[in-house]
C-alpha positions in Angstrom: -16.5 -49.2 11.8 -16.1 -50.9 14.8 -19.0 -50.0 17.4 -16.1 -49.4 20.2 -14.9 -46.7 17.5 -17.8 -45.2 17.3 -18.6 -44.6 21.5 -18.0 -40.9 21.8 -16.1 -40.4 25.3 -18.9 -38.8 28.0 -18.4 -35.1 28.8 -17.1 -35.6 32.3 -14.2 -38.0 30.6 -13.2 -35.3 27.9 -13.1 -33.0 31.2 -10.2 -34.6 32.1 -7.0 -33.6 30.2 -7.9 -30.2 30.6 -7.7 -30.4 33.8 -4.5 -32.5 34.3 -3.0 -29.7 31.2 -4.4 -27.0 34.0 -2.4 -28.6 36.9 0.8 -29.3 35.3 1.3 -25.6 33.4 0.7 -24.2 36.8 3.1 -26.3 38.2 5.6 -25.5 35.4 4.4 -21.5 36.0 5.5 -21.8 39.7 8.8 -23.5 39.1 10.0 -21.8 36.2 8.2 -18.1 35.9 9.1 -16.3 33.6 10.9 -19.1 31.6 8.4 -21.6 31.4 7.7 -21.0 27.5 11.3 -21.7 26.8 10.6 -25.9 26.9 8.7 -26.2 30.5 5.0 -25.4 28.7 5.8 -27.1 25.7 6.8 -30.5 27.3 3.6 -30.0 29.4 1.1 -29.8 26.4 3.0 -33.1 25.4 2.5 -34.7 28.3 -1.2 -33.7 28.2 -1.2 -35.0 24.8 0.1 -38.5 26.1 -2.2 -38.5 29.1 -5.6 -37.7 26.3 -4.2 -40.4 24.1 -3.9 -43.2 26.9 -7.4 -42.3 28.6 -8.6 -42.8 25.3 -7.0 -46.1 24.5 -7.9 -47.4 27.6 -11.5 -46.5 27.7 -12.8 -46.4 24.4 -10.0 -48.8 22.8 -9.2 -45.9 20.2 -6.4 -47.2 17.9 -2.9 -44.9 17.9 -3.5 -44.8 13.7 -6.1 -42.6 14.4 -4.3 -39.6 16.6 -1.4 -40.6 14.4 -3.4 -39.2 11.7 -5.5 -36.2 13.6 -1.9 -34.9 15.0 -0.3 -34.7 11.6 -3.1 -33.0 10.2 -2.9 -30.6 12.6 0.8 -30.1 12.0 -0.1 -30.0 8.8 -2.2 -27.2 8.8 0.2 -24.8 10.5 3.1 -25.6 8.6 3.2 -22.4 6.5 2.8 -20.7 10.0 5.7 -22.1 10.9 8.3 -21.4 7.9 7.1 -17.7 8.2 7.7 -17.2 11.9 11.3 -18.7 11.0 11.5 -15.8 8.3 9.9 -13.4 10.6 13.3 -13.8 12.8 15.5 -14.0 10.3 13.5 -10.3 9.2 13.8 -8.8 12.7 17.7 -9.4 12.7 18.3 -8.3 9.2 16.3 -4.8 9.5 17.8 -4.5 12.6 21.6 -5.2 12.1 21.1 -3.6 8.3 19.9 -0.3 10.1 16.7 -0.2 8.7 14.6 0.0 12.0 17.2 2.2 13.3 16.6 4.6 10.8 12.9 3.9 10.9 13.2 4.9 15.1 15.5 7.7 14.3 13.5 9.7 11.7 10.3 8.7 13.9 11.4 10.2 16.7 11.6 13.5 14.6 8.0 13.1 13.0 6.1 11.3 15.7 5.3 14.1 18.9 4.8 12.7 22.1 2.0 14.1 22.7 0.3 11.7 20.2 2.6 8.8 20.2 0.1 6.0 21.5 -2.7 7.0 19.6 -0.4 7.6 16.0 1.4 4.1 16.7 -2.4 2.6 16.8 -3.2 4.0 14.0 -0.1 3.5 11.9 0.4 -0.6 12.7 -3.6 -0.3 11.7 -3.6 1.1 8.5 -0.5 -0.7 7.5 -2.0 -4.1 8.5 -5.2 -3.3 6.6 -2.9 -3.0 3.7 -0.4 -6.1 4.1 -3.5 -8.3 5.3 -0.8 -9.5 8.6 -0.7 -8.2 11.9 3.1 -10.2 12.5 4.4 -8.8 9.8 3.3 -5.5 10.9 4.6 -5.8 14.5 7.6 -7.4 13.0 8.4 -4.2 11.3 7.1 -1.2 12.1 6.2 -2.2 15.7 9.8 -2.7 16.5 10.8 0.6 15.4 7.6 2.0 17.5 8.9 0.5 20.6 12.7 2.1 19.8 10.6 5.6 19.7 8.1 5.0 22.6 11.0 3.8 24.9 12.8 7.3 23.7 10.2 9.3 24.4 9.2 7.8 28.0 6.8 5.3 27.6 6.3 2.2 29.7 7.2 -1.2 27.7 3.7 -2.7 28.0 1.7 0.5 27.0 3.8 0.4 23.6 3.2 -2.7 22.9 -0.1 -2.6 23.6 -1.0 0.0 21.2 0.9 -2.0 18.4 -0.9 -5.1 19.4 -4.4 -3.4 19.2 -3.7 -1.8 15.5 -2.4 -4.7 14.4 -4.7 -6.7 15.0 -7.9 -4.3 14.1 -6.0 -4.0 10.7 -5.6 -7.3 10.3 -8.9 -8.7 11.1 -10.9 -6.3 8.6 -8.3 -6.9 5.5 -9.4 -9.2 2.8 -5.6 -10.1 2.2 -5.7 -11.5 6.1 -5.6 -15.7 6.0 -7.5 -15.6 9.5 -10.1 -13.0 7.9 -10.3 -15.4 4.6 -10.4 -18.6 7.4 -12.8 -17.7 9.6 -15.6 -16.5 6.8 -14.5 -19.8 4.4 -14.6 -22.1 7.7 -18.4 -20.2 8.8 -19.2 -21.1 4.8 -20.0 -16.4 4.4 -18.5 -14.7 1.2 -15.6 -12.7 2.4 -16.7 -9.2 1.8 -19.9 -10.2 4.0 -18.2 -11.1 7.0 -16.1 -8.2 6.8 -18.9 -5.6 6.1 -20.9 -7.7 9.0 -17.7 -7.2 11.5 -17.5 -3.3 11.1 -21.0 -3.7 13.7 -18.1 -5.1 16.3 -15.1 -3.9 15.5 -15.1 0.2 14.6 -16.9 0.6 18.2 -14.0 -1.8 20.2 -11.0 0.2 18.2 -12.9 3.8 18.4 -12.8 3.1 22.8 -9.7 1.9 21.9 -7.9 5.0 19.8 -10.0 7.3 22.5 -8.0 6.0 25.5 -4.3 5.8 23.6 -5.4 9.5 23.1 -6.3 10.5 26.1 -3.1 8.7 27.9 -0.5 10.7 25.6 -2.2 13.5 26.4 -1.8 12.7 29.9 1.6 11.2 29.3 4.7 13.1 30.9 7.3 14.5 28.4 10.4 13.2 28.3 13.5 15.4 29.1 14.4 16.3 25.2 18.1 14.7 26.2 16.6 11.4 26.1 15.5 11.6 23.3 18.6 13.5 22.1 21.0 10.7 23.3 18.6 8.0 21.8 19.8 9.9 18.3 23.2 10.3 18.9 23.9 6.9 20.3 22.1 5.2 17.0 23.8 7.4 14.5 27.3 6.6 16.5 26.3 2.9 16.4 24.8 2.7 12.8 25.4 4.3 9.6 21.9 6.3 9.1 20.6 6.8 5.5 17.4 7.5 4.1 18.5 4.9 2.0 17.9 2.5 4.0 14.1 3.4 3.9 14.0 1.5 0.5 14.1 -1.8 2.4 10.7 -1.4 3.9 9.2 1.0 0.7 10.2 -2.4 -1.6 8.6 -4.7 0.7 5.6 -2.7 0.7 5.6 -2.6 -3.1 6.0 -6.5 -2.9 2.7 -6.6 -0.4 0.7 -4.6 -2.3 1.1 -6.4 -5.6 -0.1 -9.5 -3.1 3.0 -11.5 -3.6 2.4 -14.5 -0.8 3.7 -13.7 2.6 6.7 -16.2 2.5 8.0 -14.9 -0.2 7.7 -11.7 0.5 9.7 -12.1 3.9 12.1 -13.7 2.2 12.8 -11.0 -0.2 12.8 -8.2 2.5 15.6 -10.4 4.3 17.9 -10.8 1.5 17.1 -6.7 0.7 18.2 -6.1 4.2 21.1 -8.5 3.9 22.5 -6.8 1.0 21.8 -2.8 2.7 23.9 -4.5 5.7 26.7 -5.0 3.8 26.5 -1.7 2.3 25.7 0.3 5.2 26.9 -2.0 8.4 30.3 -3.2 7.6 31.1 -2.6 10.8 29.0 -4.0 12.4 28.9 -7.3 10.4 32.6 -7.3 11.3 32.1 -6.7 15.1 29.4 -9.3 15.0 31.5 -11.7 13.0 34.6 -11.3 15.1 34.0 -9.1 18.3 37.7 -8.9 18.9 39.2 -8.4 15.7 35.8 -5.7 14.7 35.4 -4.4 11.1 38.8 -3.2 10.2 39.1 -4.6 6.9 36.2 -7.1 6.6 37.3 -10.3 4.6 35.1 -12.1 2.8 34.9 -15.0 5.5 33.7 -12.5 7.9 31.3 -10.9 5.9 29.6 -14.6 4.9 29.9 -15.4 8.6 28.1 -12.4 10.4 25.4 -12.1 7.9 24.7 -16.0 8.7 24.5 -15.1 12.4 22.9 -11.8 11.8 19.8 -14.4 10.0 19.9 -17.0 12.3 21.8 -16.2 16.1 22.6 -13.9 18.8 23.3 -10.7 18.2 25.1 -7.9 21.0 25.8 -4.6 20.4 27.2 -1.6 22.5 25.5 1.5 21.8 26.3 3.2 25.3 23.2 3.2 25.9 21.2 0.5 28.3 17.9 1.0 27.2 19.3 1.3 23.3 21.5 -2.1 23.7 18.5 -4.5 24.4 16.3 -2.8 21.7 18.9 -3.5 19.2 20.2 -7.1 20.6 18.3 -9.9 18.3 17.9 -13.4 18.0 17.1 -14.1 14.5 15.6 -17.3 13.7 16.8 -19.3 16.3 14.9 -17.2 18.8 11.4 -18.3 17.2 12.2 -22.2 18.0 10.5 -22.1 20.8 7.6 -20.8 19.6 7.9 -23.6 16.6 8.3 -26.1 19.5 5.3 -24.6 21.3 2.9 -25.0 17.8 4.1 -28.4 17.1 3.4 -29.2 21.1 0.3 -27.5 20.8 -0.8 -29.3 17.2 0.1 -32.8 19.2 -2.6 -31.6 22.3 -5.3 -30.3 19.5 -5.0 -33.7 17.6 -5.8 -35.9 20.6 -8.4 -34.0 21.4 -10.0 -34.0 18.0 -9.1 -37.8 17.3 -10.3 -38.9 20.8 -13.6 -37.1 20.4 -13.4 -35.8 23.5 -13.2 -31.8 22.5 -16.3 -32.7 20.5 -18.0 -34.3 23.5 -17.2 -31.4 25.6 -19.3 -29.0 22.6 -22.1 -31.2 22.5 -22.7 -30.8 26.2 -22.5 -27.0 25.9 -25.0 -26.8 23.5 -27.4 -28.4 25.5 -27.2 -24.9 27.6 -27.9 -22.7 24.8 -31.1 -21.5 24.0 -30.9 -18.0 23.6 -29.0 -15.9 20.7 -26.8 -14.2 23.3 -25.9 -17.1 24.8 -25.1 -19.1 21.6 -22.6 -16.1 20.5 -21.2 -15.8 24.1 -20.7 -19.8 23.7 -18.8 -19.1 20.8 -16.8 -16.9 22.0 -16.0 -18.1 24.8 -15.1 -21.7 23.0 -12.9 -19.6 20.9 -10.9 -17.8 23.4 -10.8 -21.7 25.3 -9.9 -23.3 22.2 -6.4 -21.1 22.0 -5.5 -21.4 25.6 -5.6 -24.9 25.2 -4.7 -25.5 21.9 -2.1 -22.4 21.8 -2.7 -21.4 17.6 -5.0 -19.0 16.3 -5.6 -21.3 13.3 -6.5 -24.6 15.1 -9.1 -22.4 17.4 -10.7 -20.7 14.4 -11.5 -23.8 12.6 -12.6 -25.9 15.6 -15.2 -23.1 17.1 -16.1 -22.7 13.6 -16.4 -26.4 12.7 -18.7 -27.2 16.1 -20.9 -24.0 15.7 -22.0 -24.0 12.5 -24.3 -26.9 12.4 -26.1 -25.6 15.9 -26.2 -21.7 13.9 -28.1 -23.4 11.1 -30.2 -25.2 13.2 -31.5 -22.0 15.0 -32.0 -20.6 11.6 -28.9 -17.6 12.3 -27.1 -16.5 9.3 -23.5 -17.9 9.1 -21.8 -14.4 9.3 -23.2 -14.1 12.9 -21.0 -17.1 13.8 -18.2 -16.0 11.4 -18.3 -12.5 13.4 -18.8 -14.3 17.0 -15.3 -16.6 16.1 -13.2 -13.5 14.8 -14.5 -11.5 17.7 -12.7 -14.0 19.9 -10.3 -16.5 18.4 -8.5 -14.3 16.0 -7.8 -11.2 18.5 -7.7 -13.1 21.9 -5.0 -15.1 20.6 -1.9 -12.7 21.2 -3.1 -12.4 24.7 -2.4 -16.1 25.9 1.2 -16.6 26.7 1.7 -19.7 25.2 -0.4 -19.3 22.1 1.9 -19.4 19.7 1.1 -15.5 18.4 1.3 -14.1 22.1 4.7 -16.1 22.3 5.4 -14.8 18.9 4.9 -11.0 19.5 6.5 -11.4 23.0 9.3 -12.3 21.5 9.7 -9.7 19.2 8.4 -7.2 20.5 10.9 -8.1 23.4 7.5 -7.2 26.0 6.1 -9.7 27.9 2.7 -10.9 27.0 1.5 -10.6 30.6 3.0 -7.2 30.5 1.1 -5.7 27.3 -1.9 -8.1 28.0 -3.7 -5.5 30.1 -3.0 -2.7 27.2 -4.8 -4.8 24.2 -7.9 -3.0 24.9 -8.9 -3.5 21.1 -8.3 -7.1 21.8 -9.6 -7.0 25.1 -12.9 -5.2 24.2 -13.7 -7.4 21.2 -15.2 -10.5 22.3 -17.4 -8.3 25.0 -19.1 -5.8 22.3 -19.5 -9.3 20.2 -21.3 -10.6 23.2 -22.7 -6.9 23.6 -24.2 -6.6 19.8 -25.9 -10.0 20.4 -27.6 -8.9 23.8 -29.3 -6.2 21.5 -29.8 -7.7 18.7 -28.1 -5.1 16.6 -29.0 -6.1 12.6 -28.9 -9.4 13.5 -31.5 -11.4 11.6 -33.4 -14.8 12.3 -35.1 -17.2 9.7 -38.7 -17.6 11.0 
């Protein structure tokens, strides 16, 4: 290769997109707000992307062939992500319009008490996530219907969410069925059940503070005047048809998870379930979505095709007489997840200049240089980790790049490779929903319809994770050296 090729760019160089990335997201922040992951953030992680691949081409005389190449494979790599965020949306509008998560919110705000609702909904999206191996499919499902009961029963949007958010994820991290779980022990080069055994060190004390302070704020919590939660009922079972029927949809789905059918098709078979209980169940509704004027009275079969097409893919408005009710059941299918498709594809396009320029590798180096001590090399990690996914905005890219430029430096200080498998979990895997344009804390914003700056401060699993990684290390807590 040609020894221009081979100059790698000086740390203060590679120091530079960040920086320009930095300045235009906060101008896109100030001038749009709240809507600046709808296309502002996207376009400026493009930009970013052009500005990395000029400085490079410039100074180092780095062909286009090779970013051409580093960007694809980076679109490459989260192009199953992407097909099952698109059938995550077209999920969230089936169950919804079908009257599955109505009846899920409706029989859950006879079982679930109050008193116990942040601490249950914790451990429910945990235990479910454990077993599905996904913490968006589990806050795609039964945290939707958790937000229908928490709203019911009094409690504030971001509180909800963050409850969900911090089961989910607990769940999801310590299942062998989880790709991130499977990614960031295969990435690290420790056997699966090793990293997970070796995570229970981190992870059961963050989630025990965590379930201890959802228990301790429903206890707390003020009850709800029982005509809330009374006119919650009566406006979904004026508005839908509920059945206990209808629990099936989810039941099957389960049945499908646990006899490990692949995530893709597994959302796709819960869709066309739900498609088919809509049409059963929802005729109405089908009609009113189909044709708002003309409403269900004797739903043809062009009406039928058409608002289960919209029901997969669009907008859908319904009037339940209730405020609250009526943006809980509004959805956006799968056209409300382009943005977040946009946002990984913008996001892929950043990550791959960086990795073809060098520059992200540069930027490592130099940190390394710094670390001497264990607890530093783990809070390194981490904190590359939690870097890596607010500036390359997916979970995936940040788990094999921390992973990737830590695993050479672990071997070298003679650390076994589960310390560094733990360190990146601890961090890139949980602190991902908590960025706003990351394309999970996009994704769960969305369809969880809560802010992620809203739930953010509520994560405390997620929150707590990468500090009692850092913590553990400090002590030294079965941690073993090579002499």
């Amino acid at each position: 290769m040609n020894e221009e090729l081979t100059k790698k760019p000086s740390w203060w160089v590679s120091l530079i997109p960040f920086v320009v990335l930095t300045l235009v997201l906060g101008l896109v922040i100030y001038v749009f707000g709240t809507d600046a992951l709808s296309g502002a953030s996207q376009v400026a992680l493009l930009f970013a992307a052009g500005f990395t691949v000029a400085l490079a081409m410039v100074l180092y005389r780095i062909p286009w062939k090779i970013f051409e190449d580093s960007i694809l494979d980076n679109i490459t790599s989260v192009g199953t992500s992407i097909v099952i965020l698109l059938l995550i949306g077209a999920v969230s509008g089936s169950w919804m319009i079908s009257g599955v998560v109505p009846a899920m919110i409706y029989y859950g705000m006879k079982i679930i008490f109050p008193e116990i609702f942040l601490f249950a909904s914790c451990v429910i999206c945990a235990l479910i996530a454990v077993m599905t191996g996904s913490s968006w499919t589990t806050i795609a499902t039964i945290g939707v219907a958790l937000v229908g009961i928490g709203t019911a029963q009094g409690y504030e949007p971001g509180w909800i969410a963050g409850a969900i958010i911090s089961g989910a994820y607990f769940g999801d991290k310590i299942s062998p069925l989880s790709d991130t779980t499977v990614l960031a022990s295969s990435s690290a080069g420790t056997p699966l059940f090793t990293h997970i055994k070796f995570m229970m060190v981190t992870t059961i004390p963050s989630f025990a503070i965590t379930l201890i302070i959802f228990l301790v704020v429903s206890l707390l919590h003020e009850q709800p005047a029982s005509t809330q939660i009374a006119d919650f009922s009566h406006n979904l079972k004026s508005t839908f048809n509920i059945s206990p029927w209808l629990l099936l949809v989810p039941v099957l789905t389960g049945i499908l998870i646990a006899r490990k059918v692949s995530a893709i098709a597994t959302l796709f078979i819960a869709a066309v379930i739900a498609g088919v209980a809509a049409l059963i169940f929802q005729p109405h509704v089908i009609g009113l979505i189909a044709n708002p004027e003309v409403g269900s009275n004797g739903l043809s079969f062009v009406d039928g095709f058409k608002g289960l097409s919209i029901m997969y893919y669009g907008s859908t408005a319904l009037d339940t007489g209730n405020e609250a009710l009526n943006s809980l059941v509004s959805t956006r299918g799968m056209t409300g997840m382009l943005s977040t498709v946009f946002l990984i594809i913008a996001a892929s396009c950043f990550g791959g200049t960086l990795m073809g320029s060098g520059m992200l590798q540069s930027l490592t180096d130099a940190l390394v240089k710094f670390v001497r001590r264990r607890v530093t090399m783990v809070a390194s990690t981490v904190g590359t980790g939690i870097f890596a996914n607010m500036i390359t905005g997916d979970q995936y890219l940040s788990i094999l790049l921390t992973s990737s430029l830590y695993k050479k430096l672990y071997q070298e200080r003679g650390y076994e490779s589960k310390l560094l498998s733990r360190s990146v979990e601890d961090s890139a895997t949980v602190v991902s929903v908590l960025v706003p344009w990351n394309s999970c804390g996009m994704t769960q914003a969305t369809v969880l319809k809560v802010s992620t700056l809203e739930y953010l401060p509520y994560c405390f699993f997620n929150l707590l994770s990468p500090l009692m990684s850092i913590f553990i290390a400090a002590i030294g807590y079965k941690i073993v050296r090579k002499k």
